[in-house]
Backbone as CSV, one residue per row, in Angstrom:
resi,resn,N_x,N_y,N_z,CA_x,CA_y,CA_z,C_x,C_y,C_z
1,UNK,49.578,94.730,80.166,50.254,95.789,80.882,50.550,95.315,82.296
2,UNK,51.862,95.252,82.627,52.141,95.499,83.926,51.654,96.229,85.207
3,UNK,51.557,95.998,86.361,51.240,96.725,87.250,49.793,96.653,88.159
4,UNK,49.599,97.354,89.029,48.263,97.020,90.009,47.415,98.031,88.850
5,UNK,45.788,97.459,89.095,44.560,98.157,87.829,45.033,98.093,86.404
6,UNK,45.704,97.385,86.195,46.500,97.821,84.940,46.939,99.331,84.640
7,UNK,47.641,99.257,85.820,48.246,101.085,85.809,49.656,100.577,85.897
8,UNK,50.539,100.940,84.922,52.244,100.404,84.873,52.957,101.676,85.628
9,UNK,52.591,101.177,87.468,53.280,102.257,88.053,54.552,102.437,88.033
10,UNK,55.380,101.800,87.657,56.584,102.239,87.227,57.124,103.137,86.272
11,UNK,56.200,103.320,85.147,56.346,104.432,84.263,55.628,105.644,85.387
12,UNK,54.728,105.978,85.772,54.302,106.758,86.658,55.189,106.984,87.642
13,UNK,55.857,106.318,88.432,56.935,106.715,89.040,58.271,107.286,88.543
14,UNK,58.454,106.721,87.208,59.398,107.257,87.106,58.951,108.845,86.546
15,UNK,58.321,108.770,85.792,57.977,110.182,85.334,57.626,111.271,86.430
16,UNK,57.004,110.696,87.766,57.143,111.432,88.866,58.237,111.953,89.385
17,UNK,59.185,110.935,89.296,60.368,111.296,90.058,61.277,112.430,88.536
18,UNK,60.971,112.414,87.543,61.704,113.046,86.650,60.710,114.988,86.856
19,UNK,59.793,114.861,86.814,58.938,115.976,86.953,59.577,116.680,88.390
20,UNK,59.713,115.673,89.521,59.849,116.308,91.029,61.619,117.327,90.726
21,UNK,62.081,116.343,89.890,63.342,117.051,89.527,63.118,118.637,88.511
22,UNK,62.550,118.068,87.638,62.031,119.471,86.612,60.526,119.665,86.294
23,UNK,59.995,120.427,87.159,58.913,120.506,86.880,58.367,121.200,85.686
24,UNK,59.046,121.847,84.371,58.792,121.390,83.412,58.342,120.492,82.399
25,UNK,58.915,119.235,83.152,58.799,118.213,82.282,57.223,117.810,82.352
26,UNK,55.943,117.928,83.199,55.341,117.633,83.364,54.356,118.972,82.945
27,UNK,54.186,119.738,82.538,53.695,120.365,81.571,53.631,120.299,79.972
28,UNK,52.312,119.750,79.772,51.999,120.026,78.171,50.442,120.819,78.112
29,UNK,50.623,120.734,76.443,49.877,120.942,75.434,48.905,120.493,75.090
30,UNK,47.494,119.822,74.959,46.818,119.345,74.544,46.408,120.073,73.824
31,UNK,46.181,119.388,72.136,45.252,119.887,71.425,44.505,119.019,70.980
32,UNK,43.944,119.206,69.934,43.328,118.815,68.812,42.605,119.500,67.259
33,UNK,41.918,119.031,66.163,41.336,120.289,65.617,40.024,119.638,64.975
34,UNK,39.016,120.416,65.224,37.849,119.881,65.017,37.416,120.556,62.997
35,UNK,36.933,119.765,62.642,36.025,119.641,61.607,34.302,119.465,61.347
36,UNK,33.663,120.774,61.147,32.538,120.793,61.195,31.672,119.828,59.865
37,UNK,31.179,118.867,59.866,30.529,117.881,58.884,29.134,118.529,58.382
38,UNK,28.552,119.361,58.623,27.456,120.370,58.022,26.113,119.659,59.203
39,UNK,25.237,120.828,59.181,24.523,120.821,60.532,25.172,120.684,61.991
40,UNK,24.441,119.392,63.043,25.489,119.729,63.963,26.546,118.653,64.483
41,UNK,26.737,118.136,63.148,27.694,117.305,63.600,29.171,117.996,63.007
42,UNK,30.140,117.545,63.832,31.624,117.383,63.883,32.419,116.677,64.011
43,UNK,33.436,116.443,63.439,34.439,115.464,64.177,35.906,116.073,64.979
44,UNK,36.302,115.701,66.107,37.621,116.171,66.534,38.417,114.783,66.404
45,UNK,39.509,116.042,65.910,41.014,114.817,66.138,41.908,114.784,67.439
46,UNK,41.938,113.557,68.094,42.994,114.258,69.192,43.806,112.733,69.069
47,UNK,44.739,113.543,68.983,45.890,112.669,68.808,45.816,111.673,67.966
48,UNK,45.247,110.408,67.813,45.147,109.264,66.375,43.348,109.372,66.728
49,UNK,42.573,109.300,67.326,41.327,108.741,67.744,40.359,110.102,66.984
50,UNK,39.328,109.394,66.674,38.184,110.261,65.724,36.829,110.507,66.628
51,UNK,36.863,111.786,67.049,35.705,111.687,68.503,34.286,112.616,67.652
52,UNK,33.392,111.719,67.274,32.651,112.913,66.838,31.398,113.103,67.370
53,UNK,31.159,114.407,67.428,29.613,115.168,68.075,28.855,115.382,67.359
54,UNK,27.508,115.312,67.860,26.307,115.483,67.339,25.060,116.239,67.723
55,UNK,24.247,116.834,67.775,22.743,117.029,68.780,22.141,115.809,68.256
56,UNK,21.031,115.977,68.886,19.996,114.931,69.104,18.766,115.344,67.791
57,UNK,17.922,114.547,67.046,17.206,115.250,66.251,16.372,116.714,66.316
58,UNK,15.751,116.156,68.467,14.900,117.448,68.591,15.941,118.878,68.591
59,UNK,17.010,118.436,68.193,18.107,119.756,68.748,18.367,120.181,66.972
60,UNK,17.664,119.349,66.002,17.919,119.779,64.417,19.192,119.291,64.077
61,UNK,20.028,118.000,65.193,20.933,117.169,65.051,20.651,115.821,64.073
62,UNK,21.653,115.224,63.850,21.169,113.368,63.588,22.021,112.522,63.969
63,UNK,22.402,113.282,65.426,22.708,111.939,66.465,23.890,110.987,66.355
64,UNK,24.757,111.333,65.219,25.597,110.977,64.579,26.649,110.864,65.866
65,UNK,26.385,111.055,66.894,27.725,111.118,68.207,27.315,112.176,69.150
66,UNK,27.653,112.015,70.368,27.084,112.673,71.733,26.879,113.771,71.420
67,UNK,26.389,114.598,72.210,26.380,115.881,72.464,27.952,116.767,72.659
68,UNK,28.341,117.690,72.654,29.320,118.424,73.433,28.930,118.074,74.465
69,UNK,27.800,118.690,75.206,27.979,118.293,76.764,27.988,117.234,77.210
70,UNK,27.178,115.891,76.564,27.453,114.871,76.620,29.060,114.390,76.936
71,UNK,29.702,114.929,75.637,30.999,114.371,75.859,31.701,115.251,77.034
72,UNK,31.628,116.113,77.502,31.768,116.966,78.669,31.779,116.156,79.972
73,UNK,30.440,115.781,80.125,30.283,114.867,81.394,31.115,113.231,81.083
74,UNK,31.309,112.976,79.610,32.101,111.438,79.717,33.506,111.271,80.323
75,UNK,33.952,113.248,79.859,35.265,113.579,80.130,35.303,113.513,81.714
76,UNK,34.285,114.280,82.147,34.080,114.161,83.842,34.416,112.710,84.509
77,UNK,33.388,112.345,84.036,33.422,110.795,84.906,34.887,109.600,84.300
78,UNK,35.288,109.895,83.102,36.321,109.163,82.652,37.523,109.553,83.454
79,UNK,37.887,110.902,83.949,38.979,111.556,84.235,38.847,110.822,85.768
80,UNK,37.918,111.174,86.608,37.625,110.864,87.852,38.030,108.837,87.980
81,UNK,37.372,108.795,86.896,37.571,106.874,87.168,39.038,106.573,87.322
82,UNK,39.826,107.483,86.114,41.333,106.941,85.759,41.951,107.511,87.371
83,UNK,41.476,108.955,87.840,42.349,109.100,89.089,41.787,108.403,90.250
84,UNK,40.678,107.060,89.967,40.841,106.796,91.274,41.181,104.964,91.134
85,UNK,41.502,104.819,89.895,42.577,103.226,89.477,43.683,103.960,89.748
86,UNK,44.385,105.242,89.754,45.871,105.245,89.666,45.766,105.200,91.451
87,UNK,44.958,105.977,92.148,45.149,106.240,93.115,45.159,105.045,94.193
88,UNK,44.223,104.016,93.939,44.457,102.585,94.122,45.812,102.030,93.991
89,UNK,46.021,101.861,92.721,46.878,101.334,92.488,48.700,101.633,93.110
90,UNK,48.632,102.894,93.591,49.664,104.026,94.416,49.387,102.901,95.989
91,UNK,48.199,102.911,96.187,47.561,102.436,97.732,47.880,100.775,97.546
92,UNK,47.949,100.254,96.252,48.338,99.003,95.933,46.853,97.859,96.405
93,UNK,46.080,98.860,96.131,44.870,97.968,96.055,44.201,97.608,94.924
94,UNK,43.525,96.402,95.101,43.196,95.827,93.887,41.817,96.002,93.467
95,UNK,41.335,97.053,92.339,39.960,97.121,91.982,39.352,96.243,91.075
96,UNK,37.964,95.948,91.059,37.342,94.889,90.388,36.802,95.659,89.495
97,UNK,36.195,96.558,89.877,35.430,97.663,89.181,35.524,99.126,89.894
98,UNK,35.101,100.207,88.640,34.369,101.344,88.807,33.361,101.941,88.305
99,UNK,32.816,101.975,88.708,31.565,102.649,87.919,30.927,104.357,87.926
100,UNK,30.741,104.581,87.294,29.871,106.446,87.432,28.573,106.448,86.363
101,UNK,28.137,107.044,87.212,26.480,107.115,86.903,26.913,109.043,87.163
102,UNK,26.486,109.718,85.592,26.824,111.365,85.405,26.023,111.795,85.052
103,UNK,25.379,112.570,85.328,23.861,113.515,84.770,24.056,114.546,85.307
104,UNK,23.403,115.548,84.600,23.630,117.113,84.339,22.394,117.606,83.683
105,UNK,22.352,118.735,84.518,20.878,119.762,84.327,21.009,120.695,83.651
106,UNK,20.233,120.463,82.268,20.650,121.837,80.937,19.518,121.773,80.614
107,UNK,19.089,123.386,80.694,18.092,124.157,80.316,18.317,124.601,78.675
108,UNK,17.905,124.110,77.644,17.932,124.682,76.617,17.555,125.851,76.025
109,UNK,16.806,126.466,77.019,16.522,128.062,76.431,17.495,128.970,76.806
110,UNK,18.840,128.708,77.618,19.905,129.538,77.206,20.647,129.069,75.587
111,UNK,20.863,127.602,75.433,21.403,127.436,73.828,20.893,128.216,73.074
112,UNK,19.451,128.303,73.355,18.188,129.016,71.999,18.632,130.300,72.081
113,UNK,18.913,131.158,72.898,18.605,132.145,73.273,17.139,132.855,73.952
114,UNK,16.255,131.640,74.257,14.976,131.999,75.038,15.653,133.144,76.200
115,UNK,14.729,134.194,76.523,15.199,134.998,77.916,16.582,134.861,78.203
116,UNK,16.916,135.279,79.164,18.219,135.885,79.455,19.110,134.459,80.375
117,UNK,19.087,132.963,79.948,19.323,132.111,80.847,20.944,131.715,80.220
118,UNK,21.894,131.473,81.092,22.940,131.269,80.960,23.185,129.634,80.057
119,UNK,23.831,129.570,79.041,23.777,128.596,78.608,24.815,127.532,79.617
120,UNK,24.746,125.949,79.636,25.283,125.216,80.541,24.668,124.480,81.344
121,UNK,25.132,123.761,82.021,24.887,123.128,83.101,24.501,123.529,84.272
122,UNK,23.461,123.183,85.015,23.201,124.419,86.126,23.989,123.685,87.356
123,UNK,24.219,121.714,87.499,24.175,120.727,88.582,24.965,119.678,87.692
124,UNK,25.933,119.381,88.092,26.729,117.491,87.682,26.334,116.888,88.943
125,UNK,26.105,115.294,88.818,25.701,114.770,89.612,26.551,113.536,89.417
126,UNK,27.449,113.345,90.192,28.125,111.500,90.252,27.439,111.075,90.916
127,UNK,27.342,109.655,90.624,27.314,108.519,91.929,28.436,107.650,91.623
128,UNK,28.962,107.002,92.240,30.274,106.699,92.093,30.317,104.952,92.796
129,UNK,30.580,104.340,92.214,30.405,102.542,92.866,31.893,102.220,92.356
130,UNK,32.448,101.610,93.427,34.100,100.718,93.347,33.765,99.913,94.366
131,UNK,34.411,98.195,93.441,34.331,97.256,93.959,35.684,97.265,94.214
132,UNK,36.026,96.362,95.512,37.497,96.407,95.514,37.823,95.621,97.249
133,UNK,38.840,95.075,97.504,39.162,94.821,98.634,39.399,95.454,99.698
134,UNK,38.641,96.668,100.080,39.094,97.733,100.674,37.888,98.142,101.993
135,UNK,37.750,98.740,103.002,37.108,98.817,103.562,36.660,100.208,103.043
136,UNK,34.678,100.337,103.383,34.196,101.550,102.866,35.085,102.651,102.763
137,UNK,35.760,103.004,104.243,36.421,104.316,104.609,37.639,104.251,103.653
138,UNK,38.376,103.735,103.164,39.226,103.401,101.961,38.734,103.958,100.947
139,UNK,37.519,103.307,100.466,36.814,103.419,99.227,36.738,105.200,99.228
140,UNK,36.103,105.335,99.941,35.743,106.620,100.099,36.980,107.816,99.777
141,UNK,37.929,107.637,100.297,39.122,108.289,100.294,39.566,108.189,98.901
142,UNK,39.262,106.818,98.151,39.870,106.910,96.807,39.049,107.372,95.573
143,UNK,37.971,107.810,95.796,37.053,108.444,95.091,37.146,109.954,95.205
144,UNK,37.919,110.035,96.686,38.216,112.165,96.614,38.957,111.706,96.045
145,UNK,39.935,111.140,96.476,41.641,111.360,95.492,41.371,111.536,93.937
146,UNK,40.569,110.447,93.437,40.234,110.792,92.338,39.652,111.874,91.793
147,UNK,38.693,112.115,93.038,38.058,113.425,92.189,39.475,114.689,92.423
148,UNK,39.744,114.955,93.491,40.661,116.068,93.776,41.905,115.955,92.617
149,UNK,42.067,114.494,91.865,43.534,114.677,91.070,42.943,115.033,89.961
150,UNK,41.493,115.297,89.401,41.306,114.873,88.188,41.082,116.497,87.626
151,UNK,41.620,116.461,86.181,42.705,117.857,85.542,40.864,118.597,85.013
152,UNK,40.199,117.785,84.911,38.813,117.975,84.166,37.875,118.181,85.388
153,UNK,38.071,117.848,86.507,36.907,118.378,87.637,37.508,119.786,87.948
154,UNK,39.014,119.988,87.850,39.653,121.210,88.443,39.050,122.294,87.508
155,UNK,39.147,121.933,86.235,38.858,122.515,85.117,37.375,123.252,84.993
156,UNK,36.724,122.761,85.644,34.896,123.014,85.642,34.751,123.591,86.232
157,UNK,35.341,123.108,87.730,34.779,123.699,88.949,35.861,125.630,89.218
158,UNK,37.567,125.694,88.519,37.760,126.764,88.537,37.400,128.012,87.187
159,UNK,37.040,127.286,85.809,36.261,128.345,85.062,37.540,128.875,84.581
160,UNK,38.320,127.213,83.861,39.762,128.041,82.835,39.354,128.978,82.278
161,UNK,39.833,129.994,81.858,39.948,131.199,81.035,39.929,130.160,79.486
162,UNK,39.234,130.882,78.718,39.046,130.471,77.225,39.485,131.182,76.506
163,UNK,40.181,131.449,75.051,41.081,132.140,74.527,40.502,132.059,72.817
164,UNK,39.754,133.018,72.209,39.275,132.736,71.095,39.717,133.632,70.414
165,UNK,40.241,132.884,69.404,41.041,133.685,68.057,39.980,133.310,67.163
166,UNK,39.965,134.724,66.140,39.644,134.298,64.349,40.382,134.185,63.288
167,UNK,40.030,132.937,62.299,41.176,132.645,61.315,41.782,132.050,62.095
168,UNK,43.405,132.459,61.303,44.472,131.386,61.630,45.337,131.675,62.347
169,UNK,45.322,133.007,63.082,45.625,133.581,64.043,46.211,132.434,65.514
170,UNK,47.068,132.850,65.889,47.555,131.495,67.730,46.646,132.342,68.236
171,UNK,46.179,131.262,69.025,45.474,131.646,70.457,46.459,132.409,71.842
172,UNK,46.723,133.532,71.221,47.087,134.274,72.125,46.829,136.128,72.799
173,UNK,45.194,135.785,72.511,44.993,136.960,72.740,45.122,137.517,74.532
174,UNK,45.184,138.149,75.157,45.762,138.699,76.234,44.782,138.780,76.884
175,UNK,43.435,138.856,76.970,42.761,138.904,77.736,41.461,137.879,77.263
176,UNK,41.028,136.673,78.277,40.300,135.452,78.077,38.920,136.328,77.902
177,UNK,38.334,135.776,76.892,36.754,135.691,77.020,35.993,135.514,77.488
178,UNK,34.916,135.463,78.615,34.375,134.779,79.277,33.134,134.151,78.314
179,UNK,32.190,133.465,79.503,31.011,133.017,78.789,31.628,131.477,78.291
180,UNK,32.762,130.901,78.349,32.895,129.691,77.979,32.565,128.590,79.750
């Protein structure tokens, strides 16, 4: 692949400059559709790739693939890494590495239903390491950028509205559910 980080800013530019014209164009859809494999594993499809979840044994899992939240926090730190190679790469600097170190504080007696505890995460925790030719104060700047561009930190931290249909029903009921 062409380009600084192996980010082919030229497709990025151009698709920028086509979006700045119609900002339509830069709105989609993501889906996928998951398949429950019996106990707690699953598999989701998104797009060609086979992502599948699991609990852990003590969870009455067999480990067969991360957690949901597991994959939750991979989404975290994956989203954050990619916006801070593009954001480099915009700055035309050259990264060697990135790294994230992601941990998260989950109380399992909301999953159980023990007492009245909210199921989730209570704390995400990055630490965040980029090697790169750049002076700290650089570095630093490209790790907000990343975090501030990334569609999955916006996502956590504002509490999208969740939309649950039964059956085969579209997800378009009119008023979001909470509790997701």
């Amino acid at each position: 692949m062409n380009g600084r980080n192996g980010v082919d800013m030229e497709r990025v530019k151009t698709l920028k400059a086509v979006m700045q014209e119609n900002p339509a164009a830069g709105r989609r859809t993501l889906s996928g559709i998951t398949s429950w494999n019996g106990g707690a594993h699953s598999t989701t499809i998104v797009r060609n790739f086979a992502v599948p979840a699991d609990e852990p044994a003590v969870l009455g899992g067999t480990g067969r693939g991360a957690s949901p939240t597991e994959l939750m926090l991979t989404a975290l730190s994956a989203c954050i890494t990619i916006g801070i190679a593009y954001s480099a790469a915009e700055d035309g600097i050259e990264v060697d590495s990135i790294e994230i170190d992601v941990a998260g504080d989950l109380d399992l007696r909301g999953f159980l239903n023990i007492g009245d505890l909210r199921p989730g995460l209570a704390e995400i925790r990055l630490a965040v390491r980029v090697d790169a030719d750049a002076p700290q104060e650089l570095i630093e700047e490209l790790v907000d950028r990343g975090y501030r561009r990334s569609p999955v930190a916006a996502s956590l931290e504002g509490r999208v509205p969740v939309r649950v249909c039964i059956g085969r029903e579209e997800a378009t009921l009119s008023e979001p559910r909470s509790g997701a």
